[in-house]
Biopython code that builds the backbone (N, CA, C, O; Angstrom):
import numpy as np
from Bio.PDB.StructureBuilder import StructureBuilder

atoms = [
    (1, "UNK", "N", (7.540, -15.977, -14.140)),
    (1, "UNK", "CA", (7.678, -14.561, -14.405)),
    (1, "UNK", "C", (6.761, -14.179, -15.550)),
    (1, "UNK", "O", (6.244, -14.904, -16.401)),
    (2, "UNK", "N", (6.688, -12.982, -15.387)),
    (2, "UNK", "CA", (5.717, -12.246, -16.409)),
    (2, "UNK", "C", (6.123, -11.158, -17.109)),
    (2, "UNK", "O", (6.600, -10.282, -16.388)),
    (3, "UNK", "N", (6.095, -10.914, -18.269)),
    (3, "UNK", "CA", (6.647, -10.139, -19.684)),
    (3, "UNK", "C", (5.393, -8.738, -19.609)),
    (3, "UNK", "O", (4.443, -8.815, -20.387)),
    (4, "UNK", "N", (5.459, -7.855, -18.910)),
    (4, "UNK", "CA", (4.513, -6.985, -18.995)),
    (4, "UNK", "C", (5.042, -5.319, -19.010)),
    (4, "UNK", "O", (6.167, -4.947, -18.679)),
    (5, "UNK", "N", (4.216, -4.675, -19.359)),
    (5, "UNK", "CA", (4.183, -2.523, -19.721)),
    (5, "UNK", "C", (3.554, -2.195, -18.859)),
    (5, "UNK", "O", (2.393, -2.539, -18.636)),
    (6, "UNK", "N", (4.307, -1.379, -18.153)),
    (6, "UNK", "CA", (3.732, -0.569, -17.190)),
    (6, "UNK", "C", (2.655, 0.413, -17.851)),
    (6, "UNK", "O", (3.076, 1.041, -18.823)),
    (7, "UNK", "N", (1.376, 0.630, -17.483)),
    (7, "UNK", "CA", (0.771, 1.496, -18.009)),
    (7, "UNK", "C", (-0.308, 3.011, -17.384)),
    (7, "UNK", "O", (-1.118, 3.782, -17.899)),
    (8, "UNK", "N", (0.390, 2.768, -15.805)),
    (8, "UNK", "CA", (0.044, 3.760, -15.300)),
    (8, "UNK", "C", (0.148, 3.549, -13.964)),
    (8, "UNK", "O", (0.462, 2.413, -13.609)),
    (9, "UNK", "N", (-0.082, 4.555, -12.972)),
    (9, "UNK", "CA", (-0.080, 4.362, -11.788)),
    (9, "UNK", "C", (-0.874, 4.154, -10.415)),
    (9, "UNK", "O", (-1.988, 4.575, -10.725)),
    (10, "UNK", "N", (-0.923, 3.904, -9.588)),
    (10, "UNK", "CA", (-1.962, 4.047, -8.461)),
    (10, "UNK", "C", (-1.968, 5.071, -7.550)),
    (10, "UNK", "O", (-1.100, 4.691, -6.765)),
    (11, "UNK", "N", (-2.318, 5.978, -7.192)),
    (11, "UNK", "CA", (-2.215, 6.896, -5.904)),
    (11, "UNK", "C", (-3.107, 6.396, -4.730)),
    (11, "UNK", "O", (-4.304, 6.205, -4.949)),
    (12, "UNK", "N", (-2.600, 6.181, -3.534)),
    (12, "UNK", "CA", (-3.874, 5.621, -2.516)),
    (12, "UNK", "C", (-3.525, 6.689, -1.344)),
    (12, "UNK", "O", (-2.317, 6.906, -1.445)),
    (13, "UNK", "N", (-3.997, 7.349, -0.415)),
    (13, "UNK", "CA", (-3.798, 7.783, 1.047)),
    (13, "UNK", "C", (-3.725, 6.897, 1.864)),
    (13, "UNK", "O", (-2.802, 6.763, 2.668)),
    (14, "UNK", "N", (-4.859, 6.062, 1.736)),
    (14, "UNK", "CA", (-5.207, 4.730, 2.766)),
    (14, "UNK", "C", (-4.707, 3.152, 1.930)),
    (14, "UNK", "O", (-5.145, 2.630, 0.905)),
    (15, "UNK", "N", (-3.359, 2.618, 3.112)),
    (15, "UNK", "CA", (-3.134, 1.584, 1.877)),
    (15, "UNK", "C", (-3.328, 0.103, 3.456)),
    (15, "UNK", "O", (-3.365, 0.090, 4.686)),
    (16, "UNK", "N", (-3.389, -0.849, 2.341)),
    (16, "UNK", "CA", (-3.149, -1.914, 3.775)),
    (16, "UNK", "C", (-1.935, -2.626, 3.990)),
    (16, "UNK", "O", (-1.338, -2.952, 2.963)),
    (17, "UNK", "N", (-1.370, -2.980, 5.206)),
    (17, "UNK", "CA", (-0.325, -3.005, 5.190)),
    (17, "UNK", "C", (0.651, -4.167, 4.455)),
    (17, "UNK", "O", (0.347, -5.243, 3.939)),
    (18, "UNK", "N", (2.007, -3.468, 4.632)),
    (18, "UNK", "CA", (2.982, -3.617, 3.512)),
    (18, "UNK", "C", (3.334, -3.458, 2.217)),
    (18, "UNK", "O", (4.235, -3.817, 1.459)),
    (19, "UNK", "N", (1.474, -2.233, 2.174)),
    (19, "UNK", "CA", (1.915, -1.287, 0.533)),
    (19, "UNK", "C", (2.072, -0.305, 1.075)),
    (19, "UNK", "O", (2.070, 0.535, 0.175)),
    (20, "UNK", "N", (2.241, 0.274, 2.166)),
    (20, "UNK", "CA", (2.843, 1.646, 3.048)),
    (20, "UNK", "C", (4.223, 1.691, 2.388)),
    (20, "UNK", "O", (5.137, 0.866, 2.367)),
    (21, "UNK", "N", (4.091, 2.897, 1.861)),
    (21, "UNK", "CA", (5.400, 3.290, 1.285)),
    (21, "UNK", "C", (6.073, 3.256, 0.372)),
    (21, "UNK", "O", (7.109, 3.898, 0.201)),
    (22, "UNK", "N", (5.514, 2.410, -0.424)),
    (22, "UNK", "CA", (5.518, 1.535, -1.730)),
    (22, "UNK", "C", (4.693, 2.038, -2.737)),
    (22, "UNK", "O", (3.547, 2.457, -2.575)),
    (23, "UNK", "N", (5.460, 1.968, -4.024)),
    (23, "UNK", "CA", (4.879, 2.827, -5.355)),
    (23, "UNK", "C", (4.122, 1.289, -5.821)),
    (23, "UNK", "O", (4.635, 0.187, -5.627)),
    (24, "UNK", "N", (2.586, 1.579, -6.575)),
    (24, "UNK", "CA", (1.875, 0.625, -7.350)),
    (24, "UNK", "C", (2.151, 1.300, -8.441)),
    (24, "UNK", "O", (2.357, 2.486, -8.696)),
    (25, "UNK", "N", (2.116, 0.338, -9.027)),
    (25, "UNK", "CA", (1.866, 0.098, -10.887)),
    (25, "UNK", "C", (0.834, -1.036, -11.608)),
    (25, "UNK", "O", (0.553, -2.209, -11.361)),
    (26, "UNK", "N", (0.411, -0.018, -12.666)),
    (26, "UNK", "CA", (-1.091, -0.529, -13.257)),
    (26, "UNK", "C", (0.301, -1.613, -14.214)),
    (26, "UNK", "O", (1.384, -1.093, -14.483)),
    (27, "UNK", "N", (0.012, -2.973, -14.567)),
    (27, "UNK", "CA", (0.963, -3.337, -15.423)),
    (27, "UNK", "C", (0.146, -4.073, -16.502)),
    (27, "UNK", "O", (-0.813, -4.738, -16.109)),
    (28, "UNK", "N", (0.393, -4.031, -17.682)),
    (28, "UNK", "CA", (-0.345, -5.067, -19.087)),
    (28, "UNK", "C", (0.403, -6.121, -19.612)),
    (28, "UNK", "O", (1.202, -6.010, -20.541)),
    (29, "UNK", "N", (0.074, -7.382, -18.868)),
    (29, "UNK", "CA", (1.270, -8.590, -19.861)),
    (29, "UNK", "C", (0.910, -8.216, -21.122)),
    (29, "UNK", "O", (0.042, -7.528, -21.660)),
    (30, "UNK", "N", (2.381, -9.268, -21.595)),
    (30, "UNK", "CA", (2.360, -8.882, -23.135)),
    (30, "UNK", "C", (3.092, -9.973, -23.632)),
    (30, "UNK", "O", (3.849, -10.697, -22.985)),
    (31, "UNK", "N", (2.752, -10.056, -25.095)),
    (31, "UNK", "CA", (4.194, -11.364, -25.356)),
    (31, "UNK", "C", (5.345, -10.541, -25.693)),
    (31, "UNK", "O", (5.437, -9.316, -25.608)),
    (32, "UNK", "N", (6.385, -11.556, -26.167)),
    (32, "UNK", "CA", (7.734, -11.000, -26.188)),
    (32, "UNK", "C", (7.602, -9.678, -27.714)),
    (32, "UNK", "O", (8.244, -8.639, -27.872)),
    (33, "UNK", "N", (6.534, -10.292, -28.584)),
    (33, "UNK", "CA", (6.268, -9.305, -29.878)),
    (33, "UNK", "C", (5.566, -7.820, -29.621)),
    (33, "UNK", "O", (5.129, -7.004, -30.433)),
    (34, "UNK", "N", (5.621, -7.798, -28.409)),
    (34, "UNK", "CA", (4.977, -6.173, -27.704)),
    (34, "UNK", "C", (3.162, -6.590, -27.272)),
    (34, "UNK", "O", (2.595, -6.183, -26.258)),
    (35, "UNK", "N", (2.562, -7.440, -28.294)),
    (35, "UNK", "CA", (1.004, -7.442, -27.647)),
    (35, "UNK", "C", (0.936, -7.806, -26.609)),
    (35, "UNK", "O", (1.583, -8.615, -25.945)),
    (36, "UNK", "N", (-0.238, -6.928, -26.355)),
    (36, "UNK", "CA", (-0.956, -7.237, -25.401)),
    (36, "UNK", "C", (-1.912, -8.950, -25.068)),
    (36, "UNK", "O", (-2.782, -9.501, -25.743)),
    (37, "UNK", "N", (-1.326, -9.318, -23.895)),
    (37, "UNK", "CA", (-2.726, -10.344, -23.815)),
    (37, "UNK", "C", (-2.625, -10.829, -21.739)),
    (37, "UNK", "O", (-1.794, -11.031, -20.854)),
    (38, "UNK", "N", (-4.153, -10.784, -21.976)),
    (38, "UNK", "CA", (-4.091, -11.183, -20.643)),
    (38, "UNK", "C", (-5.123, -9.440, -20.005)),
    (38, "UNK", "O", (-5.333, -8.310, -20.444)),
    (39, "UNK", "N", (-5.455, -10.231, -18.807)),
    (39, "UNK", "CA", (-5.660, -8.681, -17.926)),
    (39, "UNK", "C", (-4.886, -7.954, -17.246)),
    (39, "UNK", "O", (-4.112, -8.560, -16.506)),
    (40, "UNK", "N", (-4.834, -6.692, -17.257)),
    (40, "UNK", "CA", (-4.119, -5.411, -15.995)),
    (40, "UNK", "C", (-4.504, -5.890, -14.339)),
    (40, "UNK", "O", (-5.552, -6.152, -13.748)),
    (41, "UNK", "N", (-3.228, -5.850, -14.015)),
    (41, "UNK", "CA", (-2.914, -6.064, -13.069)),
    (41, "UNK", "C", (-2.362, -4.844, -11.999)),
    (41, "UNK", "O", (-2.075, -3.762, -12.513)),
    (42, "UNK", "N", (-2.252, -4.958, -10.932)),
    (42, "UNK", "CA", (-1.599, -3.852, -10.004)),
    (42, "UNK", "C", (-0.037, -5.144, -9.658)),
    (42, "UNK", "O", (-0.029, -6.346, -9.392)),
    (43, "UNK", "N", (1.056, -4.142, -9.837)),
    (43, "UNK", "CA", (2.159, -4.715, -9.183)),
    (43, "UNK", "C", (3.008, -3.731, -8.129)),
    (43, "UNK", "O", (2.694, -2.544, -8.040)),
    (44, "UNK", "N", (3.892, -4.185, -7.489)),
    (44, "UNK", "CA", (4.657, -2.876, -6.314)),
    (44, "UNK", "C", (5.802, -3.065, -7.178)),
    (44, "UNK", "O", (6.072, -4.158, -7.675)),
    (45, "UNK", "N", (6.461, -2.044, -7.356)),
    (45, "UNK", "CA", (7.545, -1.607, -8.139)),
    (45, "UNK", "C", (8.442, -1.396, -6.940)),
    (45, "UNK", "O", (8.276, -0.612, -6.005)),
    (46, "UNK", "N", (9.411, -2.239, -7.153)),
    (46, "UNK", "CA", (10.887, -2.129, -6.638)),
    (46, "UNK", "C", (12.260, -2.057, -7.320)),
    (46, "UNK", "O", (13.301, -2.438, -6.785)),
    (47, "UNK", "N", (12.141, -1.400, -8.863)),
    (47, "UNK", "CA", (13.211, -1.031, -9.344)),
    (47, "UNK", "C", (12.950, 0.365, -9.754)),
    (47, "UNK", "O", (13.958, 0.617, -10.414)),
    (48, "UNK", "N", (12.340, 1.243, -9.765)),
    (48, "UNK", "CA", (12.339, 2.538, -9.828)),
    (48, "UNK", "C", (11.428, 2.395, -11.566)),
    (48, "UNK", "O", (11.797, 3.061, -12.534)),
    (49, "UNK", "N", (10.309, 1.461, -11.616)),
    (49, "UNK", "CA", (10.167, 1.101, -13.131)),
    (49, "UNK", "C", (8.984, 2.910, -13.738)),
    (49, "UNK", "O", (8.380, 3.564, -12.887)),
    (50, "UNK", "N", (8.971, 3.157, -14.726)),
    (50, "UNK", "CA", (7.804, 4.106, -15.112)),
    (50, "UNK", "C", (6.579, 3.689, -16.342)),
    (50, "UNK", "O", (6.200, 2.687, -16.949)),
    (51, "UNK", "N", (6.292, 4.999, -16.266)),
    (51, "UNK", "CA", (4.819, 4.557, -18.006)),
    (51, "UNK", "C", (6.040, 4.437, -19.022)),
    (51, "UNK", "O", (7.080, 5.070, -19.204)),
    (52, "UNK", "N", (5.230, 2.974, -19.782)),
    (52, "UNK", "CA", (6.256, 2.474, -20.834)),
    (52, "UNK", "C", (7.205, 1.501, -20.402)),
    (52, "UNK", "O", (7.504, 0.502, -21.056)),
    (53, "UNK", "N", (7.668, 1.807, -19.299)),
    (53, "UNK", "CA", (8.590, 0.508, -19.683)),
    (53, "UNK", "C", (8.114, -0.603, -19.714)),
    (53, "UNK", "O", (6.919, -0.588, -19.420)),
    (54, "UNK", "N", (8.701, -2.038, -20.049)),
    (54, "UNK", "CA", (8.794, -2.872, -20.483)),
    (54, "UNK", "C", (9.103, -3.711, -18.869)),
    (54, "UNK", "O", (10.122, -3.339, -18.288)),
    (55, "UNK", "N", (8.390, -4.622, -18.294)),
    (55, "UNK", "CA", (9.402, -5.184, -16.796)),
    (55, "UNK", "C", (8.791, -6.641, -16.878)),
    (55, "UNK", "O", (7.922, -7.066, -17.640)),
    (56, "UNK", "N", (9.486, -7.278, -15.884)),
    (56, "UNK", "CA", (9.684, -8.673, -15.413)),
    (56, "UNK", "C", (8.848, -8.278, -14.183)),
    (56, "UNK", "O", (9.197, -7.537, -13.265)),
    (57, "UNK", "N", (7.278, -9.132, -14.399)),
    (57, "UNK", "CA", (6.742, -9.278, -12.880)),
    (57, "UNK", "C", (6.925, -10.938, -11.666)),
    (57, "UNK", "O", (6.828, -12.081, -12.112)),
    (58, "UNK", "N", (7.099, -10.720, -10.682)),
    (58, "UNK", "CA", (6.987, -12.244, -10.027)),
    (58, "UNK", "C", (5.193, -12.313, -9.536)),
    (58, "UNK", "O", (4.750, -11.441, -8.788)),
    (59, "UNK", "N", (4.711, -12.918, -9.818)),
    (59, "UNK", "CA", (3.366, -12.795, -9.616)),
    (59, "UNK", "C", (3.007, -14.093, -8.509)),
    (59, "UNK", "O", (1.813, -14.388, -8.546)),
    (60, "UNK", "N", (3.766, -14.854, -7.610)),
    (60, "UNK", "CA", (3.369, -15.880, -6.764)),
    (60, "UNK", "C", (4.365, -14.625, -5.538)),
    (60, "UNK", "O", (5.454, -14.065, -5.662)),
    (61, "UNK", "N", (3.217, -14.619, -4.328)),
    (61, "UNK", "CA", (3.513, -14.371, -3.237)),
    (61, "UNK", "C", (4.262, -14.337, -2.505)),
    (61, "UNK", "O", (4.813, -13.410, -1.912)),
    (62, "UNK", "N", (4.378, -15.694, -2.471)),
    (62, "UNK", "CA", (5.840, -15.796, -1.190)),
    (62, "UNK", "C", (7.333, -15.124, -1.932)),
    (62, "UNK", "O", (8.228, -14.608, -1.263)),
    (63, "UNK", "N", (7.353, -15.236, -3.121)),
    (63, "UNK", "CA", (8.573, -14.772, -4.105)),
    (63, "UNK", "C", (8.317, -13.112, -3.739)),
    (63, "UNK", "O", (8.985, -12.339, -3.052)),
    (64, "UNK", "N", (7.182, -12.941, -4.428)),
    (64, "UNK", "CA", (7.404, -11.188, -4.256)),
    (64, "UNK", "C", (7.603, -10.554, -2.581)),
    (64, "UNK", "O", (8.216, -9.548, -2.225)),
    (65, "UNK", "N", (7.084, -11.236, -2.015)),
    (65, "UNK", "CA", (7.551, -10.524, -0.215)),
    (65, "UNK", "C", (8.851, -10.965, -0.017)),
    (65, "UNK", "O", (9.369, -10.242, 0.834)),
    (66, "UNK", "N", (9.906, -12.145, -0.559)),
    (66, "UNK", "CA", (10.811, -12.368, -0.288)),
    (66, "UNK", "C", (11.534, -11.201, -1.202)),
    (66, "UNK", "O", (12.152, -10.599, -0.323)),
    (67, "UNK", "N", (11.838, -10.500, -2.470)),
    (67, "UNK", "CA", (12.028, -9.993, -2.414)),
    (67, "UNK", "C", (11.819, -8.222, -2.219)),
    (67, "UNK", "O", (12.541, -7.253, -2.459)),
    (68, "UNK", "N", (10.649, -8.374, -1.744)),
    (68, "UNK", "CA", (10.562, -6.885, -0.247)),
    (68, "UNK", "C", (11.633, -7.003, 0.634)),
    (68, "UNK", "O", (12.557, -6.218, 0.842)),
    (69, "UNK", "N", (11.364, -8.181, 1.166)),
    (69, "UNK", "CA", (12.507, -8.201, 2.547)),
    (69, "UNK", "C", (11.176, -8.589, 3.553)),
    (69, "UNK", "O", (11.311, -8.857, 4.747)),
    (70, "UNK", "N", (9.865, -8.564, 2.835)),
    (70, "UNK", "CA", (8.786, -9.022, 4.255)),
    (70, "UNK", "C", (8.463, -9.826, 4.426)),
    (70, "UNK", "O", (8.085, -9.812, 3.254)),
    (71, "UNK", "N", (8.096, -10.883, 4.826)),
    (71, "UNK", "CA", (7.893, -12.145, 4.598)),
    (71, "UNK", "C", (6.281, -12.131, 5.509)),
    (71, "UNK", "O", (5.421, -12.981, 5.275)),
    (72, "UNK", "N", (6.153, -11.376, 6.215)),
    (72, "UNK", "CA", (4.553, -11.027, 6.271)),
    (72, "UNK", "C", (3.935, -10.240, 5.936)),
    (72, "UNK", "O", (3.068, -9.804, 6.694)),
    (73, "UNK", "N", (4.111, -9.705, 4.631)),
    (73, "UNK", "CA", (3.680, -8.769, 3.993)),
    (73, "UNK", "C", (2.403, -9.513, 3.544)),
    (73, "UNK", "O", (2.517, -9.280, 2.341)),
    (74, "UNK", "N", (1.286, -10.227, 3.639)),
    (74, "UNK", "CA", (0.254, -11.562, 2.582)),
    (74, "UNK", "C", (-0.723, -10.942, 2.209)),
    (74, "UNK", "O", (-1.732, -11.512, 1.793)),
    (75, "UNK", "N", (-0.592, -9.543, 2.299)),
    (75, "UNK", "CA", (-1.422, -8.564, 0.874)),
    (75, "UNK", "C", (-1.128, -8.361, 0.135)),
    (75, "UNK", "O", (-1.783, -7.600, -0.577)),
    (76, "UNK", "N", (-0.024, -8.830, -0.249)),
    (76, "UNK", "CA", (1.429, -8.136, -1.627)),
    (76, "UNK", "C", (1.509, -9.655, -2.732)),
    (76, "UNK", "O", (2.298, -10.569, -2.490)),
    (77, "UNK", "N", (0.620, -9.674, -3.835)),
    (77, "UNK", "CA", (0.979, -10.237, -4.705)),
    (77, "UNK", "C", (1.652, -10.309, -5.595)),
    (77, "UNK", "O", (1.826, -11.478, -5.938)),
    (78, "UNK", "N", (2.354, -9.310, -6.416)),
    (78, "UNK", "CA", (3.252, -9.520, -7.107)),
    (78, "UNK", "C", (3.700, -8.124, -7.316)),
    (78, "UNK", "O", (3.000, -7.114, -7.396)),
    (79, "UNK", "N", (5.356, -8.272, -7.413)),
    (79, "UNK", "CA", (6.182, -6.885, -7.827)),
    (79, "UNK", "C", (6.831, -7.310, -8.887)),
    (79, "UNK", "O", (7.236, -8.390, -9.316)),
    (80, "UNK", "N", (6.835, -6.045, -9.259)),
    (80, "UNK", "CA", (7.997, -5.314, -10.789)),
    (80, "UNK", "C", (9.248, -6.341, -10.309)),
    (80, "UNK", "O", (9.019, -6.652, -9.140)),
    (81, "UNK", "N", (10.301, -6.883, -10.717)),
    (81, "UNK", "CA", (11.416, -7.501, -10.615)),
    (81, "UNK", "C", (12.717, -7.062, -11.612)),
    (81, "UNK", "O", (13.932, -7.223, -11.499)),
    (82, "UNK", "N", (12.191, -6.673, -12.246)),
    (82, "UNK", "CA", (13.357, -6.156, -13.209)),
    (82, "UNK", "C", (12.749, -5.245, -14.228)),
    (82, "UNK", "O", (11.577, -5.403, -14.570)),
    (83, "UNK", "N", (13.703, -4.044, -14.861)),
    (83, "UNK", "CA", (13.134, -3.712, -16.143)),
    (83, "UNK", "C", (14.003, -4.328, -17.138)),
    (83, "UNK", "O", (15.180, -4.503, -16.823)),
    (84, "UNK", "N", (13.705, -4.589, -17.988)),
    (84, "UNK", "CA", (13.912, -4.921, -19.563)),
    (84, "UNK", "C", (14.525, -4.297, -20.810)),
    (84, "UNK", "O", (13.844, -3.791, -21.702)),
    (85, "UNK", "N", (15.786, -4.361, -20.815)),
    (85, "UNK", "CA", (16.214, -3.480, -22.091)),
    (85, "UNK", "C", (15.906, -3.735, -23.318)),
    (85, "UNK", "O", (15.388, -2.940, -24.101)),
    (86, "UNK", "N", (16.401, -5.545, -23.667)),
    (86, "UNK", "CA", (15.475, -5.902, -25.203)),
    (86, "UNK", "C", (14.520, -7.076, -24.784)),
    (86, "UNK", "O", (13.806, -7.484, -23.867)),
    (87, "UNK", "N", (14.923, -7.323, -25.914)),
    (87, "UNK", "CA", (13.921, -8.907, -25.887)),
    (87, "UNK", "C", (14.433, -9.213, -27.210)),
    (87, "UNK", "O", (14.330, -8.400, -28.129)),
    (88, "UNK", "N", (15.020, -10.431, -27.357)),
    (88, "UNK", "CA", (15.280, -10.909, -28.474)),
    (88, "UNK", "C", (14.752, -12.392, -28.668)),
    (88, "UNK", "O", (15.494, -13.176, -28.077)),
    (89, "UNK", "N", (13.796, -12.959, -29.256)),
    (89, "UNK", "CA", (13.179, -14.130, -29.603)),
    (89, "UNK", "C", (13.268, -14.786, -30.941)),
    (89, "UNK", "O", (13.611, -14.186, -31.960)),
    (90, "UNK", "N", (12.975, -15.922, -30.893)),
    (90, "UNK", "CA", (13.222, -16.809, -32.397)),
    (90, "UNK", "C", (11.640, -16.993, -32.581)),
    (90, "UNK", "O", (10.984, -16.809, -31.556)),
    (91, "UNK", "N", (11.023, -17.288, -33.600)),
    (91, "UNK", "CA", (9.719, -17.554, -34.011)),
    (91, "UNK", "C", (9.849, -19.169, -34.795)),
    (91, "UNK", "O", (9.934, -19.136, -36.023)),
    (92, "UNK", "N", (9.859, -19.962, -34.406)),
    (92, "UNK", "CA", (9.889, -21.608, -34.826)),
    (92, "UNK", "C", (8.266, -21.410, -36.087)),
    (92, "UNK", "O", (7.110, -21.122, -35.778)),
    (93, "UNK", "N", (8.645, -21.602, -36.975)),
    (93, "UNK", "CA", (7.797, -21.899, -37.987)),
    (93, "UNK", "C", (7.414, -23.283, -38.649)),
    (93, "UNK", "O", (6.604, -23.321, -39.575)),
]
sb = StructureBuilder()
sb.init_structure("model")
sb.init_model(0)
sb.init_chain("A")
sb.init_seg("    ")
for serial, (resi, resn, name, xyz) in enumerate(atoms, 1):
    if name == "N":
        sb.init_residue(resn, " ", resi, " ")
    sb.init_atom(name, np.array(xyz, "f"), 0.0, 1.0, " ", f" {name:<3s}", serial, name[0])
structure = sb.get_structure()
C-alpha cells in the first residue's frame, strides 16, 4: 500500500475499458510526516476520495481489479482503497 494526497483530477470523454464510469485521481505519495516523495500517479477512486485528502493506494493490479469487482479490467493499475483520518507514527532516533 501507498500513503498518498489526492491532488487533482482527470476528466476524459474517451476512456479504455474498465475506466468507463469511474472517477481518476491525480495522487502524490507521501511519507507518514505529510512530504512529498516519489512521482504523481493516476489512481481510480472507489471511496468517494477528493483534493486534499490523505488515502491508501493498492498499486499491484490484480489487487486493485479485485477490488472493482473486475477481474478483467488489465488497464486498471491501482485504486484509492481507503481514506485516512490520522496517521500516528513513532520516529526511532
Amino acid at each position: 500500500m501507498i500513503l498518498a494526497k489526492v491532488t487533482g483530477n482527470i476528466v476524459s470523454t474517451i476512456k479504455a475499458t474498465g475506466y468507463d464510469g469511474r472517477k481518476i485521481l491525480i495522487v502524490q505519495p507521501i511519507h507518514p510526516n505529510g512530504d512529498a516523495c516519489g512521482r504523481s500517479f493516476l489512481a481510480v477512486d472507489t471511496c468517494q476520495a477528493g483534493t486534499g485528502d490523505t488515502v491508501l493506494i493498492l498499486e499491484e493490479g490484480g489487487s486493485a481489479r479485485l477490488i472493482l469487482g473486475e477481474p478483467d479490467a488489465f488497464t486498471i493499475k491501482a485504486v484509492i482503497a481507503g481514506i485516512v483520518d490520522e496517521i500516528h507514527y513513532q520516529v526511532n532516533v
